[in-house]
N, C-alpha and C positions, 0 to 999 in steps of 0.2 A: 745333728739330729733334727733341728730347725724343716727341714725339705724334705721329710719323712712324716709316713701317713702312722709311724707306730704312738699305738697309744698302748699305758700301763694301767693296770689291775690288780688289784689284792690278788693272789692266788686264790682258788676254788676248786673243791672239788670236779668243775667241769673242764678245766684247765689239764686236768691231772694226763688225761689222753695224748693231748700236743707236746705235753712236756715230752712221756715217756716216747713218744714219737721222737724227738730232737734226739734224747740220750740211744735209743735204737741207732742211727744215724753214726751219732759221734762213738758207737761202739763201747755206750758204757757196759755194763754190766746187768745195770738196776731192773728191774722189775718195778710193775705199775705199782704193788704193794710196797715197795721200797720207798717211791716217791713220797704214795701216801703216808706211809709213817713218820716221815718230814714234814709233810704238811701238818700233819695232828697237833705236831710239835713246835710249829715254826709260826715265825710270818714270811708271808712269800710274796713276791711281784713278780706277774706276769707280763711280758712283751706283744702285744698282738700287732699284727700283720693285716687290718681285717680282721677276720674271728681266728687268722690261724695263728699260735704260741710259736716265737720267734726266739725267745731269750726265758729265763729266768733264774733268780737268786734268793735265796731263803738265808733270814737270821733265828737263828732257835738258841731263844734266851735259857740261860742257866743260870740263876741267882746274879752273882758279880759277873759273870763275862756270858759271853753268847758266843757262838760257833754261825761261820757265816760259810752257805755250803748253799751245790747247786745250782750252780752259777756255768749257766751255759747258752751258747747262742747260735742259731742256723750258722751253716756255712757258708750262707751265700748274703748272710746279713753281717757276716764279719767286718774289721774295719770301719766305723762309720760310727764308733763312739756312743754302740748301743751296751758294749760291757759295762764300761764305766756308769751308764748312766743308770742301771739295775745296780751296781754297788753300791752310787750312791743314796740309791733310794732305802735300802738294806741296813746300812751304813748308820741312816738317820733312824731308822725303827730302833738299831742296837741303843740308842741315846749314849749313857755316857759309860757303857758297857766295855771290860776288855775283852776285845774280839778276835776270835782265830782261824783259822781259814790251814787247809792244805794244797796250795799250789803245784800246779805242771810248770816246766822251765819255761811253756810258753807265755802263761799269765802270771809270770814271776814282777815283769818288769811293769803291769799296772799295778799291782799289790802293791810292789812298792812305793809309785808314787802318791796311790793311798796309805803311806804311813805305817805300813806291812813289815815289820823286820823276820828274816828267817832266822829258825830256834835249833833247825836239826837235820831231821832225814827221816823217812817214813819207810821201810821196805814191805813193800807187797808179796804174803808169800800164798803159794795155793798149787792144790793137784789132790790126788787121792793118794795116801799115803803108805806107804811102801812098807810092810811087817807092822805087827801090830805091836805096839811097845805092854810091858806088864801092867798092870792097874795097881797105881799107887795107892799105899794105906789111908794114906790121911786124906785123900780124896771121896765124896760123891755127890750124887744127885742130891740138890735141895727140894725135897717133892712141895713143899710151904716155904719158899725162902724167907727170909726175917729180911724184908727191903730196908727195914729199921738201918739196920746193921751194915749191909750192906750198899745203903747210901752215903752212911758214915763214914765207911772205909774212902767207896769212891770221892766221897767229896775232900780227903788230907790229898788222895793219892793225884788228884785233876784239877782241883782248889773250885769246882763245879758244884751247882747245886742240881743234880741228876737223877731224883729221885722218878721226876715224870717219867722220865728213859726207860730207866729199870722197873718200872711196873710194866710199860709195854714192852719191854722185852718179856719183861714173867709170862707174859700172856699171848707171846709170840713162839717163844721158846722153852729153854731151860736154863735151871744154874747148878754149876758143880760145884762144890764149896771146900774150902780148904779150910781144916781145924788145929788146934792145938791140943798136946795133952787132954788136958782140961774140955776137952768138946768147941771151945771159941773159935770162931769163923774169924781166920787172918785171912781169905782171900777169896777169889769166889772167880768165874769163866762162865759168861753167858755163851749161848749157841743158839741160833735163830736160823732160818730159810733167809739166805741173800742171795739173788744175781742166778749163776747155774746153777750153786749147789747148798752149801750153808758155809756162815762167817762164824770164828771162835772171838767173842770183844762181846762187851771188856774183858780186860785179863787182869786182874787187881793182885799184888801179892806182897810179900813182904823182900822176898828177896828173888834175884831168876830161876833157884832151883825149885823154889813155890810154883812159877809160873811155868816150868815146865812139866812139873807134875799136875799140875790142871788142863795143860793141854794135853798133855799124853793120856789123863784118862780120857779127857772128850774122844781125842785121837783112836782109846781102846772100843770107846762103845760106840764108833760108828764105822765099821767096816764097809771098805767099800764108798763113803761118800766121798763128792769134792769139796774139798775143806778149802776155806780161807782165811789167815789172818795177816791182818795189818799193824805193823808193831814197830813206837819208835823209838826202842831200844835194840839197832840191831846188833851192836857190838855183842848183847847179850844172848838173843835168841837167831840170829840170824842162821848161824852153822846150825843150831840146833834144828830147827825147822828145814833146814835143806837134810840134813839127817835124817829126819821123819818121811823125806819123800815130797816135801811143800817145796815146791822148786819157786827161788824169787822170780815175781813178774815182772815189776815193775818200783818205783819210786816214785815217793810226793815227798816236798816239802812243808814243814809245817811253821807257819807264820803267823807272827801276833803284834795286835796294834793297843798301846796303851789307850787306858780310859779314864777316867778321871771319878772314880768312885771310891770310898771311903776304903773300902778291901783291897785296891790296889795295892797299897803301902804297907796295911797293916798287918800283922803277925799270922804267921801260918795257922792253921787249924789246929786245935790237939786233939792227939789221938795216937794209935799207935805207926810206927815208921812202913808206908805202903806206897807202889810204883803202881803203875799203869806201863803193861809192860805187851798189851794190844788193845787193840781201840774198836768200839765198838762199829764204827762205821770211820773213812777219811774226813765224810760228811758233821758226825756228830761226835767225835773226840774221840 
């Protein structure tokens, strides 16, 4: 990088343009709004070329670990050791954070020689969905959701502190909420505007037939849209979602690098037993 005129940037919103220009390019999906919801969230660094955005990577802390997402670079500036060099600037904001990333098989092999071990599999599913499934009882709309509540759950089911998340999501979208007898929220499906159409994440539940009855009701009240979730349980929902008509697109892998903070080690949260069983973004968990 030495015989290169790039120089780095805190991200800013003037940035936000060249980014969404790059992911146009590499065919992401994202929308300008996408981005920015990452940045509200994150720290970012910017790659510039001159004034034009070249590269960038964002870390978006979450209590004990951060998600390190958006990490992409021109194609004609590949090669030349400008990834690595936005990782590690990323890398150093997360301090002693455990950090997660969802990798392509292409940037499998720098992940790992930052210290990246893979955890799973991620399947990508999406289309407008084919018969409209029945509307589950214990399902609906939270018009007020109790974020309380709902950050609690997320945080046993992600071991994340994602409470910022899920208010802008409140304020982006919606949440469907899964009850018990008793009226208690054991689970909950946000829905927001992403990319073509709209993302169904997080998907929080207790068990997969929880998480199915959250997405089949999103699935009931939006006729006609193009749905997307990303989900890395697919031994659980994967038939299921191809069932619905969400035909898999694609795969990510999802990888994590230990950190050295007191929560690493120490005892699971309590609460009651809840999965993540779609992700709000590949970006943001």
């Amino acid at each position: 990088m030495a015989d290169t005129p790039i120089a780095f940037q805190d991200f800013a919103e003037p940035h936000l343009d060249g980014a969404h220009r790059l992911s146009v390019e590499a065919r992401w999906p994202h929308r300008r709004e996408d981005w920015a919801l990452v940045m509200d969230l994150s720290h970012g660094v910017a790659a510039l070329d001159g004034e034009r955005v070249v590269g960038t990577a964002f870390v978006t802390p979450f209590g004990p670990a951060a998600t390190i997402n958006m990490v992409i670079v021109a194609e004609a500036m590949r090669g030349r050791g400008l990834g690595r060099a936005l990782m590690e600037r990323v890398l150093a904001a997360a301090g002693p954070r455990v950090t997660r990333l969802t990798a392509t098989a292409d940037g499998l092999p720098l992940y790992e020689k930052l210290g990246f071990r893979p955890t799973g599999m991620i399947h990508q599913h999406q289309g407008i969905p084919s018969g409209l499934p029945p509307v589950p009882d214990p399902v609906a709309w939270a018009e007020t959701p109790d974020l309380d509540a709902l950050a609690a759950l997320d945080r046993v089911a992600s071991g994340m502190e994602r409470r910022p998340l899920l208010e802008r999501l409140a304020g982006l979208g919606r949440f469907a909420v899964l009850t018990d007898g008793g009226g208690a929220v054991t689970g909950f499906a946000a829905l927001r505007a992403f990319g073509r159409g709209e993302v169904i994440g997080p998907v929080v539940a207790p068990d997969p037939q929880g998480a199915m009855a959250l997405i089949d009701f999103v699935i009931a009240n939006r006729p006609g849209a193009f749905l997307r979730v990303d989900t890395p349980d697919p031994a659980a929902l994967s038939a299921f979602l191809e069932s619905r008509g969400l035909a898999k697109a694609g795969d990510g892998i999802p990888m994590i690098r230990s950190g050295n903070t007191p929560a690493d080690n120490g005892p699971a949260p309590a609460g009651p037993a809840v999965k993540t069983y779609a992700l709000a973004s590949q970006a943001l968990g």
